[in-house]
Every structure is written in C-alpha cells, then in structure tokens.
C-alpha positions in Angstrom: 13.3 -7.0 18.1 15.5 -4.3 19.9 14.0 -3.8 23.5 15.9 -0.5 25.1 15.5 1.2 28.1 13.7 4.5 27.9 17.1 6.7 29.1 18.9 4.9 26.1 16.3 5.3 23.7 16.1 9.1 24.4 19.7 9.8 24.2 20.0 7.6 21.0 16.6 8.6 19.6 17.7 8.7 15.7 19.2 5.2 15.8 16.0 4.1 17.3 14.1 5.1 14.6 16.8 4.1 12.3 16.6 1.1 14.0 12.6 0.8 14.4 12.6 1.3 10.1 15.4 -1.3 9.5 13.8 -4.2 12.1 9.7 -2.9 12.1 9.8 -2.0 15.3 11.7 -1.0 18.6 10.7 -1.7 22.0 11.1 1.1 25.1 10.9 -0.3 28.2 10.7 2.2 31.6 11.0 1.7 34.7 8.1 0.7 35.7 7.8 -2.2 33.7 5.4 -0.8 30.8 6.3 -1.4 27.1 6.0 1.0 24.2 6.5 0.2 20.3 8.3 2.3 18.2 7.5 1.4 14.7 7.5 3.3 11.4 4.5 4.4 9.9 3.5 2.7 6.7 5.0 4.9 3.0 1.7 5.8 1.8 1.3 5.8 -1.6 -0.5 8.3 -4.3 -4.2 7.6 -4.5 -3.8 7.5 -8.7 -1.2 4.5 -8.4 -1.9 1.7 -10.2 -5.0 2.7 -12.2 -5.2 1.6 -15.3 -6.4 3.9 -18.0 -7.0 4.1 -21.5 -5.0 6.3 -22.7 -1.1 6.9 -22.2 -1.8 10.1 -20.0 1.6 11.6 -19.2 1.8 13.7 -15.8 1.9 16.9 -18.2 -1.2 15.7 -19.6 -3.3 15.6 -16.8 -1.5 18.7 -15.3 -2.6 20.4 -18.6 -6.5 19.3 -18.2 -6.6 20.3 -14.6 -5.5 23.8 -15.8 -8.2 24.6 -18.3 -10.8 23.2 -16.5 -9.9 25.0 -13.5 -9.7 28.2 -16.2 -13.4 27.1 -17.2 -14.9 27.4 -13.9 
C-alpha cells in the first residue's frame, strides 16, 4: 500500500485516487504523525440486479408498465 506525505498527495491528488482504485487504498501521512486512508467507495449496484423473475421482462417492458400505471393513478 502507497503511504505519501500529505504535500504530495495534494499536489498529485488524481494519481492518488488513481492510485487508491488500482491498489484499495492509499495512505496520507502529515506531519504530525496521524494516518488517513484514501480508498474507493464500493460500485454500487442497481437494487433489481440479480432477481430472478418469471417472465423475460425486457427494460422496455417494465418501462412500459410503470407508464400506465403511473397514467392510472
């Protein structure tokens, strides 16, 4: 893991996070001593992936439903 100094890391700040994404994490490291992680947060995903369903429901599909029952209402 990458430990820089907090001057570096601020004058190089995109290759840090480059850097933090490529490796999980970068450490910055002032002064005084103290420590801080830099570390990407985790890709979050759609809350409909991976369900399984009955039916081969295209995205048009359920586009089209949300439609007319927003319509109904």
């Amino acid at each position: 893991m990458l430990v820089m100094t907090y001057s570096d890391a601020r004058q190089n700040f995109a290759s840090v996070l480059d850097k933090s994404e490529a490796d999980g994490a970068v450490l910055v490291k002032r002064a005084d001593g103290s420590l801080f992680r830099i570390s990407p947060e985790a890709k979050r995903k759609s809350p409909f992936e991976g369900i399984k369903t009955l039916f081969d429901l295209k995205h048009s599909d359920i586009m089209q439903a949300l439609r007319e029952t927003r319509e109904e209402n």
